[in-house]
C-alpha positions in Angstrom: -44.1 10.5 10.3 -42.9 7.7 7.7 -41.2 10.1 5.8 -38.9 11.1 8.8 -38.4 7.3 9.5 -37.6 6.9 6.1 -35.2 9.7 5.8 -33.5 8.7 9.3 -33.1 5.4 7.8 -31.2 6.7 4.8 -29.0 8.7 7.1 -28.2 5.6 9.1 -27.8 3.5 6.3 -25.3 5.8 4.2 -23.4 6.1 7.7 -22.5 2.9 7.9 -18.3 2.2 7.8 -16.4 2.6 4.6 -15.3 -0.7 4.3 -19.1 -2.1 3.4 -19.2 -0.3 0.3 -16.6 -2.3 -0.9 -18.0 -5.7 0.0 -19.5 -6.8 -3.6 -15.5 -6.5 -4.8 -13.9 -7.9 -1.5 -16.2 -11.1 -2.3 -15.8 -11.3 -5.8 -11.7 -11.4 -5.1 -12.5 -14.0 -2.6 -14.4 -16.0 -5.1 -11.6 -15.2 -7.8 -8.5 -16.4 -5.5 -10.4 -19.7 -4.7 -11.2 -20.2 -8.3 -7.5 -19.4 -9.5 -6.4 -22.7 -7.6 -9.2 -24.5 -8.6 -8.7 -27.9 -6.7 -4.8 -27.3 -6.4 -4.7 -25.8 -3.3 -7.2 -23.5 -1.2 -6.0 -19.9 0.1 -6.9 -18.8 3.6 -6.3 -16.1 5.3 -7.3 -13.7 3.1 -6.7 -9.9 3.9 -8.2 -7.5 2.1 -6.7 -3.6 1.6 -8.2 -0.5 -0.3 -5.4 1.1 -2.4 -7.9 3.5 -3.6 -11.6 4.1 -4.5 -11.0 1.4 -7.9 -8.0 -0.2 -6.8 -7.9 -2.9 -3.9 -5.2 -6.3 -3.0 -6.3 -9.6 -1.7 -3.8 -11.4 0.1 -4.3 -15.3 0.8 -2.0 -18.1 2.1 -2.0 -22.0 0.8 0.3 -24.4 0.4 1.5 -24.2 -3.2 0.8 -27.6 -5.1 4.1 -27.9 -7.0 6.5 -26.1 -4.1 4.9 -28.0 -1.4 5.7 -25.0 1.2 3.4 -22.4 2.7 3.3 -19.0 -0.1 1.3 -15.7 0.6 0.1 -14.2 -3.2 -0.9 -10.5 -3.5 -2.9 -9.5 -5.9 -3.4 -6.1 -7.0 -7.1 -5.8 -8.7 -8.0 -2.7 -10.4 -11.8 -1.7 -11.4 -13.5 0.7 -13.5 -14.4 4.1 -11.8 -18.2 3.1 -10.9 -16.7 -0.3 -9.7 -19.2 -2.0 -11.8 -16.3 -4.5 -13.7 -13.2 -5.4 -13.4 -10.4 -4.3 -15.4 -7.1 -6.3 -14.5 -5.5 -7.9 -11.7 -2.1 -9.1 -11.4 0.2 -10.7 -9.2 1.9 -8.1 -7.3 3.6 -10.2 -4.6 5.1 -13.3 -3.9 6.4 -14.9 -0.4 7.7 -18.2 0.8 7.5 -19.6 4.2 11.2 -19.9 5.6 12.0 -21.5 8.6 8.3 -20.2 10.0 8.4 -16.8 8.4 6.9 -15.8 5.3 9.7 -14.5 3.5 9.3 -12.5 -0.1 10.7 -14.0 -2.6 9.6 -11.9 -5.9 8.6 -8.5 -5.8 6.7 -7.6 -8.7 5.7 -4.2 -7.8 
């Protein structure tokens, strides 16, 4: 009997949505994007996308310290295969709140 229990647990455990298997990175962006600012400013809003199984963006908005305006930065992050570390991220996208739309300003893609 606790070996059925056990391996129905397993089943519902590795069933879970896709999304939680990428939790450890979606926090770590989180914790990188609030970092990058330091005290300058503090992102909101952040939306996270998978590009792929080692490739993800983070998204945040915050009033830039030297513009004084509303921005959204994209960041593209790219990790090793096994997702254990983190091998670049970059600034992919830039937009500036215009008239009460975020408008993009730089496209580095």
């Amino acid at each position: 009997m606790k070996h059925l229990l056990l391996f129905f647990g397993l089943i519902l455990f590795s069933c879970g949505d896709s999304t939680s298997k990428f939790d450890l990175q979606k926090k770590e962006m989180i914790a990188n994007e609030s970092a990058r600012w330091f005290t300058m400013a503090e992102p909101k809003d952040f939306v996270f996308n998978v590009v792929n199984d080692s490739t993800f963006t983070m998204s945040s908005k915050f009033v830039h310290p030297i513009l004084a305006k509303e921005v959204r930065f994209t960041y593209t992050y790219s990790y090793t295969s096994s997702l254990d570390s983190l091998k670049k991220n970059e600034l992919s996208k830039q937009e500036l709140l215009v008239e009460g739309t975020l408008n993009k300003y730089v496209d580095r893609e």
